[in-house]
Every structure is written in structure tokens, then in C-alpha cells.
C-alpha positions as CSV (number, residue, x, y, z in Angstrom):
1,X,0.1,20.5,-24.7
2,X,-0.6,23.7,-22.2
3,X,-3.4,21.5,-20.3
4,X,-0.6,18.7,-20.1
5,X,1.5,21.5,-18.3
6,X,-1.2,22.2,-16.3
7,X,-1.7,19.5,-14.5
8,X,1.9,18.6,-14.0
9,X,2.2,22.3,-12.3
10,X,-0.9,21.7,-10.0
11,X,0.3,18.6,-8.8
12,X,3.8,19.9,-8.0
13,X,2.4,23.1,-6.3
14,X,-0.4,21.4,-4.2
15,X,2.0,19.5,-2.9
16,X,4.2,22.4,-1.4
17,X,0.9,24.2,-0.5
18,X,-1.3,23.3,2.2
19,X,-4.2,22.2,-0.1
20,X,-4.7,18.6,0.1
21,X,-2.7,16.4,-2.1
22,X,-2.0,12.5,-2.7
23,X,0.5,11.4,-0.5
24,X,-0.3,8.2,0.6
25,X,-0.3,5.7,-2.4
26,X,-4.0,5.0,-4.3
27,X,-3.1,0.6,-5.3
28,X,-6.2,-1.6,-6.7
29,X,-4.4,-4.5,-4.7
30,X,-4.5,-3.5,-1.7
31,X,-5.4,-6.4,-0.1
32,X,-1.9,-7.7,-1.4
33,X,-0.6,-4.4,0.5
34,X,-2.2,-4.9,3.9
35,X,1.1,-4.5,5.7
36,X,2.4,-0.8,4.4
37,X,-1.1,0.4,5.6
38,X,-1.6,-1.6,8.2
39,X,1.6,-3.5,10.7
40,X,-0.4,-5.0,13.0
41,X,-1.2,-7.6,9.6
42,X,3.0,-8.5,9.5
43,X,3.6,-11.8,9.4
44,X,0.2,-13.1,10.6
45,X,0.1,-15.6,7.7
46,X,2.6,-18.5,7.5
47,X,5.6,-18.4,5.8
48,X,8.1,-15.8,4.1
49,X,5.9,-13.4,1.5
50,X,7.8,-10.5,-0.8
51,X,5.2,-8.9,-2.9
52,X,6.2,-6.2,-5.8
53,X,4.0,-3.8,-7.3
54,X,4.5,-0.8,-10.5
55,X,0.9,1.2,-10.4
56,X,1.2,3.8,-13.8
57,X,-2.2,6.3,-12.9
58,X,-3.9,8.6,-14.8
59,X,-2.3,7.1,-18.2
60,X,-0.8,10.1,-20.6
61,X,-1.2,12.6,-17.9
62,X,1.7,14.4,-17.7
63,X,3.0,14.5,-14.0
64,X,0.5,11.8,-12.5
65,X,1.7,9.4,-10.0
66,X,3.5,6.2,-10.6
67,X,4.4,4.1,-7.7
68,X,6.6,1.1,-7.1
69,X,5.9,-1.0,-4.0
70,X,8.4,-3.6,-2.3
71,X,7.3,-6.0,0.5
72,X,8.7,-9.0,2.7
73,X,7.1,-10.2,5.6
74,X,7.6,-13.5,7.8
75,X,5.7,-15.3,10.3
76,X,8.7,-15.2,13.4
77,X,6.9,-17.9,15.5
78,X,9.3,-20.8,15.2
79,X,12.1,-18.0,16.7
80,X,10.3,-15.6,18.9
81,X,6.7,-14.5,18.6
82,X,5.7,-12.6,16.0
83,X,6.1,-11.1,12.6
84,X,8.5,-8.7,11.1
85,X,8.7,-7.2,7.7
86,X,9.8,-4.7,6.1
87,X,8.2,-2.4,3.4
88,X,9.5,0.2,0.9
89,X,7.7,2.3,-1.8
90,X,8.1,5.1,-4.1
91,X,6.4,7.5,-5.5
92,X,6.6,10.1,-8.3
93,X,4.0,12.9,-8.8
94,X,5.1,15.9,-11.4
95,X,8.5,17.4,-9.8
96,X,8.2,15.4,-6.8
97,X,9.4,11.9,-5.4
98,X,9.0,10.1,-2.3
99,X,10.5,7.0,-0.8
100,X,9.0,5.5,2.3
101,X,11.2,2.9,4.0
102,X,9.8,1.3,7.2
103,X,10.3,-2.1,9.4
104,X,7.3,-3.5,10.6
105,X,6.7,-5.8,13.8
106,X,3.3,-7.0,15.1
107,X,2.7,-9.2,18.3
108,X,0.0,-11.6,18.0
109,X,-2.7,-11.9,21.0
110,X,-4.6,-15.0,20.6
111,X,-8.1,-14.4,21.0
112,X,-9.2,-17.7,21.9
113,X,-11.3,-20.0,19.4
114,X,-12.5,-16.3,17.8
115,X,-8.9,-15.6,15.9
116,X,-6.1,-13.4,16.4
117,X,-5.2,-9.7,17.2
118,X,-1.8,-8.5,15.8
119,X,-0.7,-5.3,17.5
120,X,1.9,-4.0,15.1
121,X,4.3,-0.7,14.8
122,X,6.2,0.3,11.6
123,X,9.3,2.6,12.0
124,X,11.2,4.2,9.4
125,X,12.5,7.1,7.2
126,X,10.2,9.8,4.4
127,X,12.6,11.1,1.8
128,X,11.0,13.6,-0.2
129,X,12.5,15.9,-2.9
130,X,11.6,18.2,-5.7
131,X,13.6,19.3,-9.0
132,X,11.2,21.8,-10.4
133,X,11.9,22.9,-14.2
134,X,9.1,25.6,-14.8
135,X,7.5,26.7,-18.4
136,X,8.4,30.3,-20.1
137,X,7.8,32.8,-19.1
138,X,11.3,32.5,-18.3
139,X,11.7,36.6,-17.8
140,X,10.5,37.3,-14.4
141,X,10.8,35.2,-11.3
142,X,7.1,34.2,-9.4
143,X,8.6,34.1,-5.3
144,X,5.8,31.5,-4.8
145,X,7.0,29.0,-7.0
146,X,8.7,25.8,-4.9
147,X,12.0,25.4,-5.6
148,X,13.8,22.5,-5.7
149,X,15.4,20.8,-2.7
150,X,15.5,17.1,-0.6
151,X,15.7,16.0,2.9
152,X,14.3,13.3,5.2
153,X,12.9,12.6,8.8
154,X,11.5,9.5,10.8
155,X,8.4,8.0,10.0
156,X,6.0,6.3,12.3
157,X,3.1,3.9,11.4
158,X,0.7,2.1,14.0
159,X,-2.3,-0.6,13.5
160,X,-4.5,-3.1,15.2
161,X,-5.2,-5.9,12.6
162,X,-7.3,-8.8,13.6
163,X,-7.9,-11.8,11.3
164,X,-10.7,-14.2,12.2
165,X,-10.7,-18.4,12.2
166,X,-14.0,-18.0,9.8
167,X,-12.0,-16.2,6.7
168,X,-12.6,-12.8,7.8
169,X,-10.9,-9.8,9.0
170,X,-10.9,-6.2,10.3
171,X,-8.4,-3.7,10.8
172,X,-7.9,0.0,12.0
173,X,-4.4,2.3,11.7
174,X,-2.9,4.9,10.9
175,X,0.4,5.9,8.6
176,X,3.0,9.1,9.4
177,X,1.7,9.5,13.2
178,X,4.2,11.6,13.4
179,X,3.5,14.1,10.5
180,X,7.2,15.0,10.3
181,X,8.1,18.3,8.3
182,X,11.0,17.1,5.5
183,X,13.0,20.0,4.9
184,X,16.4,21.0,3.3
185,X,16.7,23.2,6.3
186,X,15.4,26.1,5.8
187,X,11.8,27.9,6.0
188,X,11.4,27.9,2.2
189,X,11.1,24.8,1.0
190,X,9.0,21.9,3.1
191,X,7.2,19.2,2.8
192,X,4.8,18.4,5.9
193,X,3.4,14.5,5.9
194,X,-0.4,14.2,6.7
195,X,-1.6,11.6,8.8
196,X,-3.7,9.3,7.4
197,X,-6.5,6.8,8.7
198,X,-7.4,3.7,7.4
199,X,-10.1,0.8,8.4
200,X,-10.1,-2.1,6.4
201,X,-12.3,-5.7,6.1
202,X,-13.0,-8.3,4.3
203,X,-14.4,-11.9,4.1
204,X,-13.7,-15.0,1.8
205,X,-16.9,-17.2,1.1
206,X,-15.6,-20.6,0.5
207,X,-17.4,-22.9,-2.1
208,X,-19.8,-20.6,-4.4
209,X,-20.7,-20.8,-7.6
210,X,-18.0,-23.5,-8.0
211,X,-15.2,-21.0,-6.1
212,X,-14.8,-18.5,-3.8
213,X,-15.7,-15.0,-3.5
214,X,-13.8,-12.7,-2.1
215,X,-15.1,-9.2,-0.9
216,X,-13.0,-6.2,0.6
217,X,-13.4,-2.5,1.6
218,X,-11.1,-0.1,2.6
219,X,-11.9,3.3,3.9
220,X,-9.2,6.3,3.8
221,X,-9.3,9.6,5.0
222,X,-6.6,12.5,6.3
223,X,-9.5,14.1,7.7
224,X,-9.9,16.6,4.5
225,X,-10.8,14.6,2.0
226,X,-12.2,10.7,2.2
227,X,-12.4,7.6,-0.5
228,X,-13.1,4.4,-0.3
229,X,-12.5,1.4,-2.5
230,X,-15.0,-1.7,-2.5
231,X,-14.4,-4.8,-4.8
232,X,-15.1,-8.4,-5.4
233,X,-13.3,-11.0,-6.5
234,X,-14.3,-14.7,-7.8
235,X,-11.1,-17.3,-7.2
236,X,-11.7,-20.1,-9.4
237,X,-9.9,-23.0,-7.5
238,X,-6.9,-20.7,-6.3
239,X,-5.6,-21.0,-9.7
240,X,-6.9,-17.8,-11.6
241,X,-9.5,-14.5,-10.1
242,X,-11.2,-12.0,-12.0
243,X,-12.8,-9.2,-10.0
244,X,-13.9,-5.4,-9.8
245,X,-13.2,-2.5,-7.8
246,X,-15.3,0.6,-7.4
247,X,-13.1,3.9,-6.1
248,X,-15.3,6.4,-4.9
249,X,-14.6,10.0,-7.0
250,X,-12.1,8.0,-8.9
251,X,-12.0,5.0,-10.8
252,X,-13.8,1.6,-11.7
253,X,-11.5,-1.1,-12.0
254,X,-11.3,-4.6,-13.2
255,X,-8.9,-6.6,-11.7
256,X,-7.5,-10.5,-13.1
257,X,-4.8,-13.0,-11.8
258,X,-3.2,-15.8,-12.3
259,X,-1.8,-18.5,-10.1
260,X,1.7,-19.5,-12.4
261,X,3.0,-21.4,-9.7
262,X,2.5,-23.1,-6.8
263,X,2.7,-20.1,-3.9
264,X,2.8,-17.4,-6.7
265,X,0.4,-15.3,-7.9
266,X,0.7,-12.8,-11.0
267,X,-2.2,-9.8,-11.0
268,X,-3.0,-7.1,-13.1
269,X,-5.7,-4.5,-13.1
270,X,-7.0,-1.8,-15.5
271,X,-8.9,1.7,-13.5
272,X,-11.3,3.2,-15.7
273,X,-11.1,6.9,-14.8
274,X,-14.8,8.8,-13.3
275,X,-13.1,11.8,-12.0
276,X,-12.5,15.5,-13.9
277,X,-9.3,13.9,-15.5
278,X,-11.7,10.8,-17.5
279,X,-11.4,13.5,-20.7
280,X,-7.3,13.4,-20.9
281,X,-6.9,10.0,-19.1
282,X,-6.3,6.9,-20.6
283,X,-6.7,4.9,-16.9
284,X,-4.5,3.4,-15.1
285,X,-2.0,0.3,-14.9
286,X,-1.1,-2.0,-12.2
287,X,0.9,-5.3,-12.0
288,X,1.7,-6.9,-8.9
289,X,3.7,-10.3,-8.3
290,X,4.0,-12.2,-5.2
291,X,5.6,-15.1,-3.5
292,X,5.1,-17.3,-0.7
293,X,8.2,-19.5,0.8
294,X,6.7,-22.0,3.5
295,X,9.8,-23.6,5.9
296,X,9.1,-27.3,6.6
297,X,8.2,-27.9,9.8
298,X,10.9,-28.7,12.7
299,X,11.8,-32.6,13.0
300,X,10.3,-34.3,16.0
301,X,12.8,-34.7,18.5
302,X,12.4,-38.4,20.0
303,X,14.0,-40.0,22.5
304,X,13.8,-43.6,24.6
305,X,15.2,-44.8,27.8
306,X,17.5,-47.9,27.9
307,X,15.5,-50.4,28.8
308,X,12.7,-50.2,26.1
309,X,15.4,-50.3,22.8
């Protein structure tokens, strides 16, 4: 029970402190999450897409994160050009929650024969908040303890995402550009958002061993600390995957889904814990679902002069 405590106060503090902390969500789907970390990918696919995720880490630690994840994106094209989407998530680490809310737009630059660029901004709101309840002793009061309080600012996301006509893809950005300082107000209680870097790639390779395989890397960094995640996945027809991840200082995952219905897909994946928490954890827990609506394609407007009825 006292290491349980532990951890949950270490999370809560390092995340008042200026240590490093989480802030930006850790998800084993990320590729399902491209936009959130990336705009510039908005709506560069056809069709209208809302994904959902719930990610439990660090099972039975007391305090670890759980996030929830809520996307929609559309491809614009037929109205105006490009893609627009909007992304929300939440996250809740020991005392602590935060909710990012942004909408996303990326212009596509057509890059010839070779694929296309989308140049994409996402511009929103950071609510973050704390309700601390600290352990006995309860007779004396430690000054450098946070305390509990709320507030919000604007949050500012930017990426260059290009996706390739031979099933591959590259992308570069960067999330809370603005590294806005959520406070309630006062010089006591704050909450100052990191920047954070990502680069991301990947490449589909049709018709192997009787499917395709599909490999992906993303790279991550605030500039103080750096991970990476690296998996595979083999798609059997488009109709079920199976797959690992390897999270560097963190987790090996194994990842499954299943294609229920036509433009649906139901995934799930289970992280085997490698970092100093592998003795209390019991790994983590992610389900994601997502869906795909495809509009029909705009009637062919014909007409005929007179003379040829």
C-alpha cells in the first residue's frame, strides 16, 4: 500500500515541478491517431472517419494514466479543398486531469505523380486541473506540496504530413507550440505545457505471405527525454491483423483486430511493461474503435442540345 502511494504522489508532483513528466499521451495505435499528433494528416483519406480510444497503463498502479481519445476527420474536397477535423482527449495521471480540445485543418499540395503534402494547423484549448488529497501526516503543512486548482489557455499544434501513391508515408510536427502556462491565476499553482516533437513513417507491403504487412515508427521527444515506438502488423485480407509493438524504456506490446464490419475496425492491444514499474504492473490496456462513412459520389450532370433528342 505505501509504494501504491508512492507513485501516485510522484506523478502528481513531477507534474507541478519542472522535472519531466508525461504530458502528451503514450497510445499503441497510434497510427489510428495520426491526426492529434500530426494535422497536416486531416482528412487526407476519403470519407468521414471518428475513431475512439480508452488506453488503462501501468495496470494496478495507483495514479497511472488513463486516457480517452475522440476523433472525426473528413476529406472537404467535394466543398472546398481540404480536410478538417476535430480531436479531443483526456487524460488522468494521480491528482491531475487534462483535456485537449483542438480543430484541425490541413491544405493538400499535390506533389505530382509522387503523392501529396498536407500542410495542417490544429487550434484549440489545454484544461488542466488538480484536486490533491495528501496521506497523514496530516499535523504539519509541507509549503511545497501543489495544491489544488484549474484553469485553461489556447493550444497550438502544427505538422507537415505527406502520404505517398506507393503506400507509404512520412510526417514531421509538433504539439502545444505555444507552451502556454495554465494557471488559476496566481504564482502558486501552474501548469506549463512542453512542446513536443514528433516524426512519424510507415509503409504497407501489399501481397506477402498471403497479406500485407504493415510497418510504422514513431519518434517523440520534448527535448529532455526521447522514445520511440516501432511495430508490425500482418493484415490478413483487411478482415483481421495481429501485430507487435516495441516501446523503447517502456513496453512490448501485442496488438490484434478485427474488421466487424464493412468500414469498421475493432483493436485491442496488451503492453507488457520493461521499465522500473514491470514489478507492481500488471501492463496495460487499450481498445480503440473506428469508423469510416464514404459519401457517394456526385451525379453526372448531362445535358443535350435540341436538335440531337
Amino acid at each position: 500500500m505505501r509504494k501504491k502511494l508512492l507513485v501516485l504522489s510522484s506523478f502528481s508532483v513531477l507534474l507541478c515541478s519542472g522535472l519531466w513528466a508525461q504530458q502528451d499521451k503514450l497510445i499503441t495505435h497510434w497510427m489510428y491517431d495520426k491526426m492529434s499528433l500530426n494535422p497536416g494528416e486531416t482528412g487526407l483519406d476519403d470519407g468521414i472517419c471518428g475513431t475512439t480510444m480508452y488506453r488503462n497503463q501501468w495496470d494496478k498502479v495507483n495514479g497511472a494514466p488513463n486516457s480517452a481519445i475522440l476523433n472525426v476527420e473528413a476529406n472537404m474536397n467535394r466543398f472546398f479543398t481540404g480536410g478538417l477535423g476535430m480531436s479531443f482527449y483526456h487524460d488522468a495521471i494521480g491528482f491531475s486531469r487534462q483535456n485537449n480540445l483542438l480543430l484541425n485543418y490541413s491544405y493538400p499540395l499535390q506533389l505530382g505523380s509522387a503523392g501529396t503534402l498536407g500542410v495542417g494547423i490544429g487550434v484549440g484549448i489545454v484544461n488542466f486541473g488538480m484536486n490533491p488529497e495528501w496521506v497523514p501526516p496530516v499535523t504539519s503543512t509541507d509549503p511545497s506540496l501543489p495544491t489544488g486548482f484549474a484553469g485553461t489557455n489556447l493550444d497550438l499544434n502544427f505538422g507537415l504530413y505527406f502520404k505517398g501513391a506507393q503506400d507509404y508515408y512520412a510526417g514531421i510536427s509538433s504539439t502545444h507550440v505555444t507552451e502556454s502556462l495554465v494557471s488559476d491565476g496566481t504564482e502558486a499553482n501552474g501548469f506549463q505545457t512542453a512542446r513536443h516533437y514528433y516524426v512519424m513513417g510507415g509503409k504497407r507491403f501489399r501481397n506477402l505471405l498471403g497479406g500485407d504487412i504493415d510497418a510504422n515508427v514513431l519518434m517523440r521527444t520534448d527535448m529532455i527525454k526521447f522514445s520511440a515506438d516501432i511495430n508490425a502488423r500482418y493484415i490478413w485480407r483487411d478482415i483481421a491483423y495481429g501485430g507487435l509493438t516495441f516501446r523503447t524504456s517502456d513496453a512490448i506490446a501485442v496488438m490484434l483486430g478485427w474488421v466487424p464490419l464493412r468500414n469498421m475496425t475493432v483493436g485491442y492491444s496488451y503492453d507488457i511493461t520493461i521499465n522500473q514499474l514491470s514489478s507492481i504492473s500488471r501492463g496495460s490496456h487499450e481498445l480503440l474503435v473506428k469508423y469510416c462513412y464514404f459519401l457517394p459520389p456526385p451525379p453526372i450532370q448531362k445535358s443535350k442540345h435540341p436538335r440531337w433528342l
